[in-house]
PAPA-318062 format. One record per residue (C-alpha): x, y, z; residue in one letter; residue number from 1. Coordinates in steps of 0.05 Angstrom, whole numbers, plus 32768, in hexadecimal, padded with zeros to 4 digits. Layout:
! residues N
((X,Y,Z),"A",NUM)
...
! end
This chain:
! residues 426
((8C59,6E00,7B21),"X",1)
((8C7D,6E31,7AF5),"X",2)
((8CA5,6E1C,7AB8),"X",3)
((8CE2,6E35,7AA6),"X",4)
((8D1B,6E35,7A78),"X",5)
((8D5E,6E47,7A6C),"X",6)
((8D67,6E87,7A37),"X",7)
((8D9B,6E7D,79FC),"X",8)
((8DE1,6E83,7A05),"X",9)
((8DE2,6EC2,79D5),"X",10)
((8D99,6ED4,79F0),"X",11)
((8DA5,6F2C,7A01),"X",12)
((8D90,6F3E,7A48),"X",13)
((8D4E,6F43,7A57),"X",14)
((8D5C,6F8B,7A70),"X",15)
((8D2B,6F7C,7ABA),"X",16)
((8D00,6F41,7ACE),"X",17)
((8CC8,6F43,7AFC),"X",18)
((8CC1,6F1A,7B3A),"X",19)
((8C82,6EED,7B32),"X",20)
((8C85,6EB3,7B69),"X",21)
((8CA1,6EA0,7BAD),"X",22)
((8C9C,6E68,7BD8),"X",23)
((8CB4,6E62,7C1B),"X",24)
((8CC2,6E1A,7C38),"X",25)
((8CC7,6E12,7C85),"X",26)
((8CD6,6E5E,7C99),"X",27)
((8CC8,6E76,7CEB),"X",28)
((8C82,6E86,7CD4),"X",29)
((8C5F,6E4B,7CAA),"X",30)
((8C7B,6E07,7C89),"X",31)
((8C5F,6E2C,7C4F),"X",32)
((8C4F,6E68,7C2D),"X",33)
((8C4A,6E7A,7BEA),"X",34)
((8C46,6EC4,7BC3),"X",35)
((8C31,6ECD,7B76),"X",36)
((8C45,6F14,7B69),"X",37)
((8C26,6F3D,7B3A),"X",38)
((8C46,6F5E,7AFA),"X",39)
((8C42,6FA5,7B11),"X",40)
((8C26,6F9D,7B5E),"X",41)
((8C22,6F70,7B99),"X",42)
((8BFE,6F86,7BD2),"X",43)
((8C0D,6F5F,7C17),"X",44)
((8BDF,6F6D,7C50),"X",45)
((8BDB,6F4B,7CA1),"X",46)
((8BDE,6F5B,7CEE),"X",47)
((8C1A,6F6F,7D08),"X",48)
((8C4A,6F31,7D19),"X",49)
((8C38,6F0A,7CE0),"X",50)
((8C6B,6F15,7CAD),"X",51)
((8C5D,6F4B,7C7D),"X",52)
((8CA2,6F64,7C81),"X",53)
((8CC2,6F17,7C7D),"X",54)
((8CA7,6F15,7C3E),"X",55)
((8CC2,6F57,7C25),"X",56)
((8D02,6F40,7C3B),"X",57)
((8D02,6EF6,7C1A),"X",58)
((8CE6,6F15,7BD6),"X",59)
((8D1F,6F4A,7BD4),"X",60)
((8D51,6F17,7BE5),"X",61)
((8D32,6EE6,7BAC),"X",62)
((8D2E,6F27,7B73),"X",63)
((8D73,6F38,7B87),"X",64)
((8D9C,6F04,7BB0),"X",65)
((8DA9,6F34,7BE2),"X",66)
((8D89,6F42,7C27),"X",67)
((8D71,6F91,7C38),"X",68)
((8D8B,6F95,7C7D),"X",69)
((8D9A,6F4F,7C9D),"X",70)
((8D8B,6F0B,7C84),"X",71)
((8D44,6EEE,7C9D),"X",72)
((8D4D,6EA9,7CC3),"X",73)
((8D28,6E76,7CCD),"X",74)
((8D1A,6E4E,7D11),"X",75)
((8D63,6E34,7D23),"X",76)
((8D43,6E09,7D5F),"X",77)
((8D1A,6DE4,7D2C),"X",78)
((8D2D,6DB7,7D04),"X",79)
((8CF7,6D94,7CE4),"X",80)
((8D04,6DAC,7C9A),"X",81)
((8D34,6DC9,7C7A),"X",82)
((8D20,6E19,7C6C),"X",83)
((8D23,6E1D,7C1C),"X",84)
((8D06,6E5D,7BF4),"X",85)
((8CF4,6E50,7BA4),"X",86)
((8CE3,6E8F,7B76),"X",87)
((8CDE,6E96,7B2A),"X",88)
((8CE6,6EDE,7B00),"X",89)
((8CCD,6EE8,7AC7),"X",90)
((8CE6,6F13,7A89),"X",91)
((8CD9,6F47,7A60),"X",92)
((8CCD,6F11,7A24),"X",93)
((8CA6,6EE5,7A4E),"X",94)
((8CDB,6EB2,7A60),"X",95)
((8CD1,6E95,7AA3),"X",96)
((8D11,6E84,7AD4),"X",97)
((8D0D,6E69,7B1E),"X",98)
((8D40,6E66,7B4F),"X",99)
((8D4C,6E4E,7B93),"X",100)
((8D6F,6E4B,7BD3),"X",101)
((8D73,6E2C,7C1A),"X",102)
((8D8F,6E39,7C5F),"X",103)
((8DD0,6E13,7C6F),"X",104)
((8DD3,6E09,7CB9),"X",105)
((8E0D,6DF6,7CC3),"X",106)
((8E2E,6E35,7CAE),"X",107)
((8DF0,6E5F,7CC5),"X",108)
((8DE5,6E7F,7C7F),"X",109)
((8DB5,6E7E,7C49),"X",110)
((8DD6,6E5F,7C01),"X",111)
((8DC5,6E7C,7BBF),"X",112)
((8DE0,6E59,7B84),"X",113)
((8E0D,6E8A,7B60),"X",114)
((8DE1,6E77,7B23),"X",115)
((8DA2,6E93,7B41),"X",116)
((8D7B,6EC1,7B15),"X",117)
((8D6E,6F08,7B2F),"X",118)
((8D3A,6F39,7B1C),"X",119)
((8D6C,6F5B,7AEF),"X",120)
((8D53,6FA0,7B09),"X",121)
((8D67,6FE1,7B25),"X",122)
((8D45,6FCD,7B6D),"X",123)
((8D31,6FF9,7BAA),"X",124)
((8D1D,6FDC,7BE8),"X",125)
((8CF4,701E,7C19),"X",126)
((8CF0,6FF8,7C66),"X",127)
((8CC4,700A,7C95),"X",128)
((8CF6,702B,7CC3),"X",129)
((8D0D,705F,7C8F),"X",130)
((8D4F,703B,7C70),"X",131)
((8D51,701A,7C2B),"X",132)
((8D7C,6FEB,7C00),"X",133)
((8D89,6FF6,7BBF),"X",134)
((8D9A,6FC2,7B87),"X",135)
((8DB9,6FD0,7B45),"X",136)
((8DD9,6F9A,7B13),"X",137)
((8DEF,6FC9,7AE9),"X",138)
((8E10,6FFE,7B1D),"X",139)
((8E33,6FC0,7B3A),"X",140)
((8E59,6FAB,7AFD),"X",141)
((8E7A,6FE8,7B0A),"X",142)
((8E92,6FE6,7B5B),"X",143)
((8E9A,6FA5,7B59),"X",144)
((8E8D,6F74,7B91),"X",145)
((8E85,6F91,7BD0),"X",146)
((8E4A,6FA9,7C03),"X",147)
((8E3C,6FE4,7BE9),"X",148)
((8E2C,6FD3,7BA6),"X",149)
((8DE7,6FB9,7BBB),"X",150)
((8DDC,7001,7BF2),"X",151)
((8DC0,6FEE,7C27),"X",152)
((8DB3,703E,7C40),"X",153)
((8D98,704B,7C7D),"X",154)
((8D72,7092,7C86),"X",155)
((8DAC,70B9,7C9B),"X",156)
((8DD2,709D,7C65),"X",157)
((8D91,70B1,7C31),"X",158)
((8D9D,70F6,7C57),"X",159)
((8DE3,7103,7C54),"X",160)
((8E07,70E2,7C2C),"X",161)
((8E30,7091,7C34),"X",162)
((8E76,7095,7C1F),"X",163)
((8E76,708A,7BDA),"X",164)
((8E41,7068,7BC9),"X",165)
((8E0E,70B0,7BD0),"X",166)
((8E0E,70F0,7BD5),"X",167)
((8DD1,70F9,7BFA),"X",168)
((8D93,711A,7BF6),"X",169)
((8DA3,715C,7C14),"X",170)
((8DEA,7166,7BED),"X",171)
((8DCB,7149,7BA8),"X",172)
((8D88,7171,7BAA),"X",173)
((8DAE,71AF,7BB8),"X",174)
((8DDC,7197,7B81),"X",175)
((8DA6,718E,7B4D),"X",176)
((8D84,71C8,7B5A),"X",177)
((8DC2,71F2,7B4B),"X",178)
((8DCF,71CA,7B11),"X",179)
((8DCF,71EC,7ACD),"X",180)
((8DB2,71A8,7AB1),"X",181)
((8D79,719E,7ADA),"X",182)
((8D59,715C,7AC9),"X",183)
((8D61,7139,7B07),"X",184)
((8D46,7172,7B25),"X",185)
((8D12,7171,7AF7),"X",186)
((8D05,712B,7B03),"X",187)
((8D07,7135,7B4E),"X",188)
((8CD7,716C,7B52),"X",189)
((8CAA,7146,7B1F),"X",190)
((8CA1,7109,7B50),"X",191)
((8CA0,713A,7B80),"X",192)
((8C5C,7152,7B66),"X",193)
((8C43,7112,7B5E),"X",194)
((8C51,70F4,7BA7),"X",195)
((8C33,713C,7BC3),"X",196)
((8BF3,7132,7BF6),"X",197)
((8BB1,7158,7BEB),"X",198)
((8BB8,717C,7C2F),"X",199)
((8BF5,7199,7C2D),"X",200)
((8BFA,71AB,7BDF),"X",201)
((8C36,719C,7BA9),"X",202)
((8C76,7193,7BCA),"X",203)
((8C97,71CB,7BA8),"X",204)
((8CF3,71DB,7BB3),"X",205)
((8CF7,7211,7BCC),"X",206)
((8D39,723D,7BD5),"X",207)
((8D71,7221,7BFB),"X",208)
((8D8B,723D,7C3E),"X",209)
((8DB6,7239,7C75),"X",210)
((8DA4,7232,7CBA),"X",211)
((8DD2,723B,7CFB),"X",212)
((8E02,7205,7D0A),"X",213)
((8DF6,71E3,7CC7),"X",214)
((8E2F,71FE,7C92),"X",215)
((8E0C,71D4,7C5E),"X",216)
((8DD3,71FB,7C2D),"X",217)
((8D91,71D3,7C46),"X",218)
((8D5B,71CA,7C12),"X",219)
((8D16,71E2,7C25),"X",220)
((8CC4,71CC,7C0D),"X",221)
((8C90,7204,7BFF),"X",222)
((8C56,71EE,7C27),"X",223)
((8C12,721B,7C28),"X",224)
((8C2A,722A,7C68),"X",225)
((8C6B,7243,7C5B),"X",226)
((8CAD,722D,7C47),"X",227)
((8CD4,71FC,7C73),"X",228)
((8D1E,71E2,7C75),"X",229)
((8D18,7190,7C59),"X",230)
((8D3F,7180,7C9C),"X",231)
((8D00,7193,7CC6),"X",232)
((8CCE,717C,7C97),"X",233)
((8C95,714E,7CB4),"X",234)
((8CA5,7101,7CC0),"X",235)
((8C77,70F3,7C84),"X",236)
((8C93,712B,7C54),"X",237)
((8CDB,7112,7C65),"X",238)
((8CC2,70CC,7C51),"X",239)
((8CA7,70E0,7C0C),"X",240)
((8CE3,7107,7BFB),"X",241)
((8D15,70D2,7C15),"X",242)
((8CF8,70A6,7BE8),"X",243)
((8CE6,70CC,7BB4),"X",244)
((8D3F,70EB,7BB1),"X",245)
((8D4A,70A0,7BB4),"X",246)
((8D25,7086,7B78),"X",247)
((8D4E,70CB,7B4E),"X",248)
((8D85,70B9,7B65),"X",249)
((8D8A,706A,7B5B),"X",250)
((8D71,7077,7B10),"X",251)
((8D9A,70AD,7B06),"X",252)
((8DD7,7083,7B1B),"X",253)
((8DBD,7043,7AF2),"X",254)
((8DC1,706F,7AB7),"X",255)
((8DFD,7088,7ABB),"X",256)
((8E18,7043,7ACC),"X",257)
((8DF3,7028,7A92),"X",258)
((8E1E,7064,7A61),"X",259)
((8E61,704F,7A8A),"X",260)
((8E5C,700D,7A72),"X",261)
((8E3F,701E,7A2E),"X",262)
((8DFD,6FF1,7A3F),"X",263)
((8DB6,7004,7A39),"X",264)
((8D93,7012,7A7E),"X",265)
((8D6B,6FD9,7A97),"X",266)
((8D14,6FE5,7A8B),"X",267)
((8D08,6FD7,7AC9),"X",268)
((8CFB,6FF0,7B17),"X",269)
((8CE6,6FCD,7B4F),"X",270)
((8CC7,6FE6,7B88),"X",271)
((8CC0,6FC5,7BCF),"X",272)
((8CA0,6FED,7BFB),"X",273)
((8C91,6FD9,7C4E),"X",274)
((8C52,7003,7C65),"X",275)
((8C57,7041,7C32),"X",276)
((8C21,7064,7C61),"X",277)
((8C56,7065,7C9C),"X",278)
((8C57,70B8,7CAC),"X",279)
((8C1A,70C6,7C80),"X",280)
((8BD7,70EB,7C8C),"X",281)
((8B9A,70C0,7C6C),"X",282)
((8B94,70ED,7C35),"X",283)
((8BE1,70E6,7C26),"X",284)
((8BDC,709C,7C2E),"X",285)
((8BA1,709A,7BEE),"X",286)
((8BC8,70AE,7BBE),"X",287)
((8C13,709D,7BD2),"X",288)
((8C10,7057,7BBD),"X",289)
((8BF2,7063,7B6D),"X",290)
((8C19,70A4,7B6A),"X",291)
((8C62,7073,7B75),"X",292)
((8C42,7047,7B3F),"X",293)
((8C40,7077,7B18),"X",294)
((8C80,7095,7B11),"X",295)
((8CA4,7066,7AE2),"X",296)
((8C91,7097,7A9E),"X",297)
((8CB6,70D5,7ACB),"X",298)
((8CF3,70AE,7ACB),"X",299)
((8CF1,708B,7A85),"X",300)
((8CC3,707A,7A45),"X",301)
((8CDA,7031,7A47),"X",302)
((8CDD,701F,7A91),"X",303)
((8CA2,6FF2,7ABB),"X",304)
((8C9D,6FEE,7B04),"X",305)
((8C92,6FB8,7B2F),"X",306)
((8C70,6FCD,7B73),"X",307)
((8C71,6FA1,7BA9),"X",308)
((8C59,6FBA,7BF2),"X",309)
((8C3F,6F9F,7C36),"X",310)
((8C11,6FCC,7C5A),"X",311)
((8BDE,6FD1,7C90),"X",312)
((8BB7,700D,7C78),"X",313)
((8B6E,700B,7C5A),"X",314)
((8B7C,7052,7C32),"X",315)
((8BB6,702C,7C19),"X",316)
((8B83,6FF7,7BFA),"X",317)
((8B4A,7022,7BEA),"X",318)
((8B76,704C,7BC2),"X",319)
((8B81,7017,7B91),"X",320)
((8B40,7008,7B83),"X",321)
((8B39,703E,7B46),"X",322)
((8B77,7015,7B21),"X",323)
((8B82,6FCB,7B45),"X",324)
((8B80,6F94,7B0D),"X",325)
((8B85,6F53,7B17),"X",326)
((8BA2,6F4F,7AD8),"X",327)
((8BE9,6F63,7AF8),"X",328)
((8BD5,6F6D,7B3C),"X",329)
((8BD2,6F48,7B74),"X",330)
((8BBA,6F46,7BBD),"X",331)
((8BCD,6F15,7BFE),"X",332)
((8BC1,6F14,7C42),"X",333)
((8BE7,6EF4,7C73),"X",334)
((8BBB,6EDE,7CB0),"X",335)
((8BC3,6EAC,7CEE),"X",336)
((8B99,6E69,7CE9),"X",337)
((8BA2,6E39,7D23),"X",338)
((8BDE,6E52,7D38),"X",339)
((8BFF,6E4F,7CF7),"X",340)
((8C0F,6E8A,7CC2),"X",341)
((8BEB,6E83,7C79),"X",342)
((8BF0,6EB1,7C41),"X",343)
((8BB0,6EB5,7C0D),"X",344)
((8BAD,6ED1,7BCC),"X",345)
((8B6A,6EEF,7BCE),"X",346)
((8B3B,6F19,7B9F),"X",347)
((8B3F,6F5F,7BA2),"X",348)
((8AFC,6F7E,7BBC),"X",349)
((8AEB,6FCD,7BBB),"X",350)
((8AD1,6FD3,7BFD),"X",351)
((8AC3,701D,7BEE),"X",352)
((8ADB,7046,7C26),"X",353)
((8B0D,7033,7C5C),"X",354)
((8AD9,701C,7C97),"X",355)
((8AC6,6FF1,7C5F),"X",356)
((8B0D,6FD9,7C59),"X",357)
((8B18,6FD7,7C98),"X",358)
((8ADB,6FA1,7CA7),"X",359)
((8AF8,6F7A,7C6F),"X",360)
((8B19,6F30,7C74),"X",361)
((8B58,6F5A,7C68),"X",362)
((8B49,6F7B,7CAE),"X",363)
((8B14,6F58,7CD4),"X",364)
((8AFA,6F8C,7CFB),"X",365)
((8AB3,6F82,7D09),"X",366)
((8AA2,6FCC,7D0D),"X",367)
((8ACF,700E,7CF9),"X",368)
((8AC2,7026,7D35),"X",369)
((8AE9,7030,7D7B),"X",370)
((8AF1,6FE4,7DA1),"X",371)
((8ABB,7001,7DDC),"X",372)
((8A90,7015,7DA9),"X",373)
((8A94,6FCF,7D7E),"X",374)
((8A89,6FAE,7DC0),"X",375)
((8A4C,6FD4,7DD5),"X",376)
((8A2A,6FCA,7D8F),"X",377)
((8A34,6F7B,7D96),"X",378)
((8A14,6F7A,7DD8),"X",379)
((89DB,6FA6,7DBC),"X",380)
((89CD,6F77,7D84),"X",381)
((89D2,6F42,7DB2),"X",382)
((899B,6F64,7DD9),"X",383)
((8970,6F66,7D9C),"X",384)
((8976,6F1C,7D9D),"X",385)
((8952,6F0F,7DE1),"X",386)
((890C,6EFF,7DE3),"X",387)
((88F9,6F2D,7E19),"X",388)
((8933,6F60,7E23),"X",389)
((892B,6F8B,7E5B),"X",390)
((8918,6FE1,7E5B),"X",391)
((895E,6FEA,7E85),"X",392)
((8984,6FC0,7E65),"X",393)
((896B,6FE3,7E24),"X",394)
((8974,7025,7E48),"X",395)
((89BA,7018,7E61),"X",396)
((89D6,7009,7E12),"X",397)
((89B5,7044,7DFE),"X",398)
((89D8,706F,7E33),"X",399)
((8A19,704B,7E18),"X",400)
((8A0C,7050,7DD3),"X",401)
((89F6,709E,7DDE),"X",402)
((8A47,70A9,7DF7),"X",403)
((8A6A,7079,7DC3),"X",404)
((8A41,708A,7D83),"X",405)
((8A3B,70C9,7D55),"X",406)
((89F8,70E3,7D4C),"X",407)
((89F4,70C9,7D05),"X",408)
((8A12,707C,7D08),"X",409)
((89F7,7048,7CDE),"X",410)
((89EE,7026,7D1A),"X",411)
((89B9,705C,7D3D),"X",412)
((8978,7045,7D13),"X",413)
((897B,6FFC,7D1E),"X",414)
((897D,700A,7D6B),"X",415)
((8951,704C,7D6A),"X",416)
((8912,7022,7D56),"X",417)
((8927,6FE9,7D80),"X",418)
((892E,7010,7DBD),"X",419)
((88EC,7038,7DBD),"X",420)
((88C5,6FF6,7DA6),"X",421)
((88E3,6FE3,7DF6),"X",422)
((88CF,701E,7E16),"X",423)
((8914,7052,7E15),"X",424)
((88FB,7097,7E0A),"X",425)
((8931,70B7,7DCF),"X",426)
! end
């Protein structure tokens, strides 16, 4: 499907490749399913159960060769074909590699050739319960091999610090802030201001305290409201800043890595993201996704990002409809079919607002309404089908549509003239 070949011997690094296709042989979900990624995002929608985050995990582990929390298998009580993943990258110059790997049952593990291409990128993995990997070629080549080059961080770790391998948001941030060279502070607040929500204004540092029992300083936001200690932030706010300290930090760190071993820092981020609207109001969740895409010039002139997130949210969609381009964009949706899982590339539609979303194919919900409500309108329509419905009948939907309905649904004037043409006095 996708040519490739091998760069010169003396060829220089290509400084970051991009993850462009998958293909997933005989996994627990489907004999097949295959993912084209786009050059800057890949959006992956589908109900719950599905395999959203399966993918997430088998991209990560194809970019990087390493799993995020614990290698995916596949069904060990059948054996009908042997589970087998291809992917291909592709460089900054254009040059297209693929790479592969299967599952070896009898040792119960997944082999990757040592020769395997990675994405050759500083790489952050943000799960859906709140922990996150991080992968960084060039930060490796200086620990060496071992687990914690690749940090996998859970949120307490992201919190307070693992060993090692970080710091920690609450020591660093108070750390930077003090800091008589402030740009990671800088950089912190600046991505800072452009993760904030509409409702509850720019997510400002404020001044550190101390509160009882806690002989650390603690970091506090300015919200309109007041000012409030980072540790009893919102679920959502804790989100944006975990992830927000995490993408600082890992740069910072690949930098200075990159200056350790007299090399130039790699050009490129990528960012895998399971359900960025987890925690967040609607009007958060409209602007979180672009506003992460968008960060790449606050970190560097020369560096592109690679987004690539599962979701279920329709803000999440509709806020991409002002910049999506199929040009180096993507969309899929996984969906059930017969009992089977399939995965479609499909065209992506502005469906306007989110009802409209949410009645897509990407949704299938026949109305944006409550499920009483959806089921009431169907029978009413199907009432408006009979030849000779009867006054009660009519009467009786009305009643029901009076309780389930606002006053001014699109619904009301289709069944307004239908029900006093049968005799219901509105």
């Amino acid at each position: 499907m996708l040519d490739s070949f091998d760069p010169p011997p003396d060829g220089k690094s290509e400084l970051g490749r991009t993850l462009t296709w998958l293909k997933i042989e005989n996994s627990v979900l489907a004999p097949n399913l295959e993912l084209e990624f786009g050059e800057r995002l890949s959006l992956i929608t589908g109900d719950n159960g599905l395999g959203k985050s399966f993918l997430l995990e088998f991209a990560w582990w194809a970019a990087t060769g390493t799993w995020a929390h614990r290698p995916a298998l596949p069904n060990l009580t059948d054996r009908g074909g042997a589970p087998r993943v291809e992917y291909s990258l592709r460089g900054n110059s254009g040059r297209l590699t693929k790479g592969a790997f299967s599952f070896d049952f009898q040792r119960n593990i997944w082999s990757l050739n040592s020769s395997s291409p990675n994405v050759e990128a500083l790489s952050i993995f943000a799960r859906a319960d709140s922990s996150f990997a991080v992968y960084d070629p060039v930060r490796s080549q200086l620990q060496g091999p071992s687990d914690d080059q690749i940090g996998l961080l859970t949120s307490d770790d992201v919190w307070n610090g693992k060993g090692l391998l970080i710091e920690g948001l609450i020591r660093d941030w108070v750390r930077w802030q003090k800091a008589e060279n402030k740009l990671s502070f800088d950089r912190f607040c600046s991505v800072l201001r452009r993760l904030s929500p509409e409702d509850l204004g720019e997510l400002t540092p404020g001044a550190t305290i101390r509160i009882p029992g806690d002989s650390r300083d603690i970091p506090t936001i300015k919200h309109k409201y007041g000012t409030v200690p980072i540790i009893h932030a919102s679920s959502g706010v804790q989100r944006v800043l975990l992830l927000a300290y995490l993408i600082i930090w890992a740069w910072q760190e690949h930098e200075l890595a990159a200056t350790q071993l007299s090399r130039e820092p790699l050009r490129r981020l990528v960012v895998f993201i399971d359900e960025p609207e987890a925690h967040l109001h609607p009007k958060w969740q409209r602007i979180v996704l672009p506003a992460l895409m968008s960060i790449g010039d606050l970190l560097s002139g020369e560096l592109t990002i690679q987004t690539i997130a599962a979701t279920h949210s329709p803000m999440i969609l509709a806020s991409m409809e002002p910049s999506f381009d199929p040009e180096q964009d993507t969309l899929h949706h996984l969906f059930a079919d017969l009992g089977a899982v399939k995965l479609e590339n499909i065209p992506f539609v502005k469906y306007g607002d989110a009802s409209g979303w949410l009645m897509s194919p990407l949704f299938g919900l026949q109305h944006a309404r409550s499920r009483e409500a959806e089921r009431t309108i169907e029978r009413a329509k199907a009432v408006q089908l009979e030849e000779q419905p009867s006054a009660a009948r009519v009467q009786e939907l009305t009643d029901e549509l009076r309780r389930l309905l606002s006053n001014d649904d699109k619904f009301w004037p289709r069944w307004l003239y239908f029900a006093e043409k049968h005799g219901v006095e509105l």
